[in-house]
N, C-alpha and C positions, 0 to 999 in steps of 0.2 A: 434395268433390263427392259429391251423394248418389247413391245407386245406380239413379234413376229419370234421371239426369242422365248416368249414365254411358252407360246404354244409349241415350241419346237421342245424344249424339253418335260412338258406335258405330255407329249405325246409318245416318249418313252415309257413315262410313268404308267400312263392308261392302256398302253396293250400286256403288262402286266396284272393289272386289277380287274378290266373292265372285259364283257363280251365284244365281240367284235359283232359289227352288221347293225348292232338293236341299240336303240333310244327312247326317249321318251320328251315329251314336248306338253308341258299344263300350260291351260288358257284360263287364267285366272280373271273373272271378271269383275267390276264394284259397282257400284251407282252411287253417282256423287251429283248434287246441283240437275238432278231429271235427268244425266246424260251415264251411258253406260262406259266403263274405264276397263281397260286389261292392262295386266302387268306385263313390264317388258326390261331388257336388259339392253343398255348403248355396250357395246363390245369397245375394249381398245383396240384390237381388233378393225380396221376397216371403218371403224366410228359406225358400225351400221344396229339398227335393231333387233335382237333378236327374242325369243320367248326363254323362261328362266329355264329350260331344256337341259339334258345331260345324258350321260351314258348309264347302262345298268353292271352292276356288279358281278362278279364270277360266283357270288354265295348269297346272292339277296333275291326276293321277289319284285316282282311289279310295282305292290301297292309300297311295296318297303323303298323302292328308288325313286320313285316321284317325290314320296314326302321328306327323304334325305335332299336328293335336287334340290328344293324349295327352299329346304332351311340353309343348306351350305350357299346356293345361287343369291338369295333375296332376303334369307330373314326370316321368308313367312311359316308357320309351325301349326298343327293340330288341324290341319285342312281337310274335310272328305269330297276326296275328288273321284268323278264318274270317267271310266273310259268309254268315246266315242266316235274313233277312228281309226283308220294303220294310213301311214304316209307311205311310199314308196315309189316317186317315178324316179328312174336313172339320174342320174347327174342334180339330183334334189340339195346336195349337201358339198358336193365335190368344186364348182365352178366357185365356192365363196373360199376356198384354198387352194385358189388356183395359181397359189404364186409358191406353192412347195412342193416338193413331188411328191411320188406316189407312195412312199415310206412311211409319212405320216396319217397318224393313224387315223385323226380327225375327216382326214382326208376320204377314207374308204366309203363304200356303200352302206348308208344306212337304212334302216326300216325304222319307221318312229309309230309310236303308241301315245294319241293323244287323249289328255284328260283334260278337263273341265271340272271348274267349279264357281262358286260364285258367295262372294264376301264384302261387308263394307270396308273399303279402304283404311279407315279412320281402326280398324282391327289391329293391319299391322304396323312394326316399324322398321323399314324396308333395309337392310342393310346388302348391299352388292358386293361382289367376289371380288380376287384379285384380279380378274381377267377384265372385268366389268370396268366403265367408266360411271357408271352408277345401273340405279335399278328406280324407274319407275312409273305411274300410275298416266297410263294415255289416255286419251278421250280418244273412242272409235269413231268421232267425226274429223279428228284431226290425225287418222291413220295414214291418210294422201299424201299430208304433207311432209312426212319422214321416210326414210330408207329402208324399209325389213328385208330381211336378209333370207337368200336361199327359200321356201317356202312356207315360211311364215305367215305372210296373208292369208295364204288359202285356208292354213289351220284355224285360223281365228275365223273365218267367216265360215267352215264347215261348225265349227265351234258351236257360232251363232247359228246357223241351221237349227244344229240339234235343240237350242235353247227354248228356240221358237217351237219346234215340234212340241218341244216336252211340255210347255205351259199347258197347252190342250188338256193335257191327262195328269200333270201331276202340279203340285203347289209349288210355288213358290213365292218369294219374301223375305224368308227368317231370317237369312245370313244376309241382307243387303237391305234393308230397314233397321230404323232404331226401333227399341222396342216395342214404343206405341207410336202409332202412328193413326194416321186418317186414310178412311176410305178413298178419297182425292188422290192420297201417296201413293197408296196401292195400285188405282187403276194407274197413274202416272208408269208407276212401272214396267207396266205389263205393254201400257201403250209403247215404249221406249222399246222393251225389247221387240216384239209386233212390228215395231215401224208403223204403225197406223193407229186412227183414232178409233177409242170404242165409246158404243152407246153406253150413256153413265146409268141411263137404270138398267138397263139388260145386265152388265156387266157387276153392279150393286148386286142383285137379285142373283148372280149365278154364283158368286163367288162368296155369300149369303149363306146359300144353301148347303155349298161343301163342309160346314160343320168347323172351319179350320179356323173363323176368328172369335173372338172372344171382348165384345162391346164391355166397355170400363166406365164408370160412374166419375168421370172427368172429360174436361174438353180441353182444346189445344185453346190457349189463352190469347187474345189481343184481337186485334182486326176489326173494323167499322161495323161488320154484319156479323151475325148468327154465327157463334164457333162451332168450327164441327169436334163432333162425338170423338171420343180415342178408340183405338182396338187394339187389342195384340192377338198373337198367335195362341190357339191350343194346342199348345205342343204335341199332346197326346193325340189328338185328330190328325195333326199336319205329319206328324211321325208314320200313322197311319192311310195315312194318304203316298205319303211319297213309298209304301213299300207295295199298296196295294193299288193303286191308281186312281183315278174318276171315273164311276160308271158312267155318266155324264154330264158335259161342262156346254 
């Protein structure tokens, strides 16, 4: 069956099950090698890229059809994802099915509700849909040189927006670090998502003080000079930080 076929009787199926109008679109992110990764789906479809996105159900919630999407799209399971956006310009979704008519369902107006979250890669193992030519893990510097389809970009860089706001006031790490790490990985992090370099004691000293790591009686092994120190998270502080925020960073 070809992929133009597939969708054509999909699209019986889902205006039986599915709302009409509403979507949802996760921008899942990882950090691999210092550089930051989102998860993404090659459509057979048009061969073009898209986000593991999908419809919402006629009996389900929000939080309940992202994390179904996720595992039916990708694979990926047990995820807590933040929503932080709504999509909606005209013709956002309609011009990438523009070779069916107006009957199909895919085809109509959607509003999308985007989530965010953020995981190391090496978590899941990526398994893609039938629809899918695979499913997986881009480098956002090598976003340019692939096709995303319908508004996808903008999602991913509103995405990233948010990400960068949030460091300000809330922690992050847990889910895209192994579990000990060095102060070096950390600031690397934070410089990656930032996009810019930070000063190494200011940024030592602030992120110090939020209560959230936890120095370990080990060091990272090898290298010509001085190992550094290990840390991991206090769960209990970083738990309480992500509900309550930073007074000040």
């Amino acid at each position: 069956m070809d992929s133009r076929q597939q969708l054509l009787n999909k699209s019986n199926e889902a205006k039986e099950i599915f709302l009409p109008h509403l979507s949802v679109d996760p921008v899942i992110f990882g950090f691999d090698r210092n550089e930051l990764k989102v998860l993404l789906l090659k459509m057979n479809y048009r061969k073009q890229w898209l986000l593991p996105g999908g419809y919402v159900r006629k009996d389900e919630d929000l939080a309940e059809t992202v994390q179904r999407i996720l595992k039916e799209r990708a694979g990926v399971t047990d995820v807590y994802l933040e929503e932080f956006g709504v999509f909606g310009k005209k013709n956002r979704s309609e011009f990438y099915f523009e070779d069916f008519d107006e009957t199909l369902f895919h085809k109509q107006r959607f509003i999308s509700v985007g989530y965010y979250a953020l995981y190391h890669p090496d978590r899941f193992n990526l398994v893609h849909d039938e629809l899918s030519e695979t499913c997986e893990w881009v480098y956002l510097s090598k976003l340019s040189e692939i096709e995303l389809a319908m508004d996808h970009r903008d999602i991913i860089e509103k995405a990233l927006l948010t990400l960068r706001e949030k460091i300000s006031y809330k922690p992050i790490g847990y889910n895209l670090l192994p579990e000990k790490f060095t102060l070096p990985e950390l600031q690397k992090l934070y410089e990656v998502i930032l996009g810019k370099e930070l000063n190494r004691g200011n940024f030592y000293r602030k992120i110090k003080s939020t209560g959230i790591l936890q120095k370990l009686d080990e060091k990272r092994p090898g290298g010509a000079h001085k190992s550094p120190d290990l840390y991991s998270f206090n769960i209990e502080n970083y738990n309480k930080l992500l509900n309550e925020g930073l007074s000040s960073w």
